[in-house]
C-alpha positions in Angstrom: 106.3 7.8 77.0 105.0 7.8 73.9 106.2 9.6 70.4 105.9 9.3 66.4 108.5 9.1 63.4 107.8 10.2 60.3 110.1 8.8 57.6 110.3 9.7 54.5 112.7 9.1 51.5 114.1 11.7 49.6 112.6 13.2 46.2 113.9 11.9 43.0 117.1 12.9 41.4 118.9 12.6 37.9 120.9 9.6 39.0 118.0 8.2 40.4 116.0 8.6 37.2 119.0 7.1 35.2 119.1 4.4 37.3 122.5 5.6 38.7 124.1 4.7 42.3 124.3 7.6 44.4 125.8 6.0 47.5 127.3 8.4 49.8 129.9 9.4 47.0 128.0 11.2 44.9 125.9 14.0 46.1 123.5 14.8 44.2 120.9 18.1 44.5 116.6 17.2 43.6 115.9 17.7 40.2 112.8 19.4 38.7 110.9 16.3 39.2 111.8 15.6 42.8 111.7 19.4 43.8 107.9 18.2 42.7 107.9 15.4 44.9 109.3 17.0 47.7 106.8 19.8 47.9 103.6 17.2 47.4 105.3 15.5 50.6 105.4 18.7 52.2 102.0 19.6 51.6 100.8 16.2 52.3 102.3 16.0 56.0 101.5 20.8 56.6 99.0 19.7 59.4 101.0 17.2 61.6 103.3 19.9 64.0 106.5 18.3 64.3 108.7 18.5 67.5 112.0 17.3 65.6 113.3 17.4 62.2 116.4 15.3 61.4 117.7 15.2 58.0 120.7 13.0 56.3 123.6 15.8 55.5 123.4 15.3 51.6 122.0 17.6 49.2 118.8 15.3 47.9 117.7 14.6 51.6 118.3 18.1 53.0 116.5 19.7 50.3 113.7 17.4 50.5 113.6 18.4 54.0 113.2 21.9 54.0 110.4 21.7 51.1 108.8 19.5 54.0 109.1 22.0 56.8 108.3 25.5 54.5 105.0 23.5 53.6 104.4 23.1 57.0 101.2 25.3 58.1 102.3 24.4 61.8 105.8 25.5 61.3 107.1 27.1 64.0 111.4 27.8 63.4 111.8 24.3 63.4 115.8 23.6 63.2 116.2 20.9 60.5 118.9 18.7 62.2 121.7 16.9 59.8 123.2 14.0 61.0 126.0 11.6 58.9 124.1 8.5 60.4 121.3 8.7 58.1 123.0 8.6 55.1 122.6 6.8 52.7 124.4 3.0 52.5 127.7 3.5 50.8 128.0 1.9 47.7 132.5 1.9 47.2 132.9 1.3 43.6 130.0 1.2 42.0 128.8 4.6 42.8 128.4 7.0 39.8 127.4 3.7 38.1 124.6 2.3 36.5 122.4 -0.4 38.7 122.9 -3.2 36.5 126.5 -2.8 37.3 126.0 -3.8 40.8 123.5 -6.6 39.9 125.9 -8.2 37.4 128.3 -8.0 40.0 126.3 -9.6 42.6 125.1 -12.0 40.2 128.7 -12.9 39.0 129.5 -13.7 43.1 126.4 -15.4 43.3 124.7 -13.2 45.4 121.4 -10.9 44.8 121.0 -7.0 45.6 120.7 -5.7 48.3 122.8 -7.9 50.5 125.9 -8.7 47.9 128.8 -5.7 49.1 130.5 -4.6 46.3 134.3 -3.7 47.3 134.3 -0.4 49.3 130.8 -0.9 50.3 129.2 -0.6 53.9 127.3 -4.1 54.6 124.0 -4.0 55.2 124.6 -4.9 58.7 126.5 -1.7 59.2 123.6 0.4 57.7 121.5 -1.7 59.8 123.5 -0.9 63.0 123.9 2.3 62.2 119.5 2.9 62.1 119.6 0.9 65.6 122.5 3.7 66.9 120.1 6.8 65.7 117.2 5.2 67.0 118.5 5.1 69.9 120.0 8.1 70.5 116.8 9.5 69.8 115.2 7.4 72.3 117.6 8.5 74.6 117.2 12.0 73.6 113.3 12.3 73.9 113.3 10.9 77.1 115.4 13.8 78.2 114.0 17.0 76.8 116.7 19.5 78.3 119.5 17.4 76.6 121.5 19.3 73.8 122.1 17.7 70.8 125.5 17.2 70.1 126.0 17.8 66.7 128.1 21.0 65.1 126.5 24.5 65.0 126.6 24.3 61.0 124.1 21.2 61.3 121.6 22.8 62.3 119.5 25.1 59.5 116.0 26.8 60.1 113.6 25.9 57.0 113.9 29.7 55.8 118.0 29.1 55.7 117.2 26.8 52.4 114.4 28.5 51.0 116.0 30.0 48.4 117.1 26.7 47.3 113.8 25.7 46.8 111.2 26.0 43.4 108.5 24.1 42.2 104.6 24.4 43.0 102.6 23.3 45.7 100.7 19.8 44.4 98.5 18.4 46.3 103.2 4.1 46.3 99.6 4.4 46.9 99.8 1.9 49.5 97.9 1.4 53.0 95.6 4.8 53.2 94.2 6.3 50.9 94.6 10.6 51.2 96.2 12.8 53.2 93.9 13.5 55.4 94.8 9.5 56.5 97.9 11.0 58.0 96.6 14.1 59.7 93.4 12.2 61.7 96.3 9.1 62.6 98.0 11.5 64.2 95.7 13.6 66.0 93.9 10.5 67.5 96.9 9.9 69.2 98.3 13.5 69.4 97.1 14.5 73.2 99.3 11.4 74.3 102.5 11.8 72.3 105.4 13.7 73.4 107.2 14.1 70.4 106.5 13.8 66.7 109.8 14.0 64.8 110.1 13.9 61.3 113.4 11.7 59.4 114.6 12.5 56.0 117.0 10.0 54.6 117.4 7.7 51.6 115.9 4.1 50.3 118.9 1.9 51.4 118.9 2.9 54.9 114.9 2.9 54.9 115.1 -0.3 53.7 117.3 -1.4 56.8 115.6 1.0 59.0 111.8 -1.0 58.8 113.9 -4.3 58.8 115.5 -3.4 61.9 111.9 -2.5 63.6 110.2 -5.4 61.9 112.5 -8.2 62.7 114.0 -7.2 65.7 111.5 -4.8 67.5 108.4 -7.3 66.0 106.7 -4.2 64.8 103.7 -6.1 63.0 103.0 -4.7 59.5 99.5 -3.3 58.3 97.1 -6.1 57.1 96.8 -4.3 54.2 100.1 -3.2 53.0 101.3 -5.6 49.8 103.8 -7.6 52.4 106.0 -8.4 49.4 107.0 -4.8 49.3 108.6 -4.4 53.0 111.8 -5.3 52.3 112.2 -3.4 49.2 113.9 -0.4 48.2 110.7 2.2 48.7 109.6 5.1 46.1 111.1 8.4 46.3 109.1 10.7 48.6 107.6 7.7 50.4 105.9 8.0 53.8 106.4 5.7 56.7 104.8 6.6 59.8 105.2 4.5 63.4 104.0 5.2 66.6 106.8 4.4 69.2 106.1 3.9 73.3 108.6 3.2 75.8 108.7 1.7 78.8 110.4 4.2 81.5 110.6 2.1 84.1 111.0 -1.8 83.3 114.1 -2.4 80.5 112.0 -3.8 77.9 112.0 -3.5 74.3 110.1 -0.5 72.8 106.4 -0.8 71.5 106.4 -0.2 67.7 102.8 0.1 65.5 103.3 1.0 62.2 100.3 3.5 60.8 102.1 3.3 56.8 104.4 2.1 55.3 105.7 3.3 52.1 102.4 5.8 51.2 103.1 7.6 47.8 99.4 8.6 47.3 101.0 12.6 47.6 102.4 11.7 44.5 99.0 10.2 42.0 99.0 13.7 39.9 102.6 13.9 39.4 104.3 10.3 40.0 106.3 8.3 36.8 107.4 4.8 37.0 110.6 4.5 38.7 112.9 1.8 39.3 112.4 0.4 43.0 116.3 -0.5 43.7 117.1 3.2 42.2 119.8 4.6 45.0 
């Protein structure tokens, strides 16, 4: 069988733009600017009709979410799905606190961000294992349609539950394509074979460890022309992966991974600001 992932990083926030760690500890709602962000995204990706939405359960992912799915022009009551494992990495004692507080720590134990773990922190190999667990449990989960997901009754939201949280006007890190309609044409060249297209909103440390995990482990090759010095770093809020998964039902063999994008910002060229790559 055969089915996509859409990933894509929440919008911005006011830690974010203050260069603050957010973590897990401090949850944070969009500001203006990401509500921005988050409805360019949603415009961007209104032609692909998702089968799946699965959000992290903090504010600034869920919220990006739903500006995703109410922009949607093949929305059809999707349930927007929270689930703890695609939270972001927690950050212990540093969150609340400015970045270069985690960098002169690292730099003080000799280490460089991401992989130094300040005290209280999840490892990147647990944020990494916890990416390989959702994976696949959704792996598991497509390849049995009639299979309830387990999670509580109050995870589960329709897009019109959070529209009133929403504001902001429709708009609509450049990187592989070029325009939006890059993502609706991938997807409907492979859309007659695909059994699912399910869309993931979560945050920039467990992205990062997310595309690690498929690159290094599942040898998903990278587009030729994606900047390759970019794929292991912290992506741009609002950024837009998109991979094409197929697996083999019958031998035990690794899945088959092809990345169409990886990190694509161009939603954002009329609204985008610099912003700090490692900003969590």
């Amino acid at each position: 069988m055969k089915f996509a992932i859409t990933l894509v990083r929440h919008g911005e926030t006011k830690y974010n733009k203050a260069k603050l760690l957010q973590g897990q500890g401090v949850d944070e709602p969009l500001s203006e600017f990401g509500f921005e962000q988050a409805t360019a995204a949603g415009q961007f990706l209104s032609k692909i009709k998702f089968t799946h939405v699965f959000s992290s359960d903090l504010q600034r992912a869920k919220q990006t979410a739903a500006a995703i799915v109410l922009k949607n022009s093949l929305e059809h009551k999707l349930e927007i799905i929270y689930d703890p494992r695609l939270r972001e990495r927690k950050y212990g004692i540093v969150e609340g606190k400015p970045l270069s507080e985690l960098r002169a720590l690292a730099k003080a134990a000799g280490q460089k961000c991401p992989h130094f773990t300040p005290p209280g922190a999840e490892t990147v190999g647990e944020v990494q294992a916890r990416a390989k667990e959702f994976f696949n449990y959704l792996c598991r989960l497509l390849q049995k349609p009639t299979e309830q997901y387990n999670g509580a009754p109050d995870q589960l939201d329709t897009a019109a539950d959070l529209s009133e949280d929403l504001h902001g006007s429709p708009k609509g890190p450049s990187t592989v394509e070029s325009n939006s309609s890059d993502i609706s044409e991938s997807n409907s060249n492979t859309a007659k074979d695909l059994m699912a297209n399910v869309l993931l909103v979560s945050h920039g440390g467990f992205i990062l460890q997310w595309v690690r995990y498929f690159i290094e482990d599942l040898k998903c090759p990278i587009p030729q022309s994606f900047d390759q010095s970019r794929t292991f770093t912290v992506c741009p809020n609002t950024a837009i992966s998109s991979f094409v998964i197929t697996l083999n039902q019958v031998a035990k063999s690794s899945p088959r991974i092809v990345c169409g994008y990886l990190y694509k910002c161009s939603h954002l060229d009329d609204i985008s600001t610099p912003q700090d790559v490692f900003s969590v």
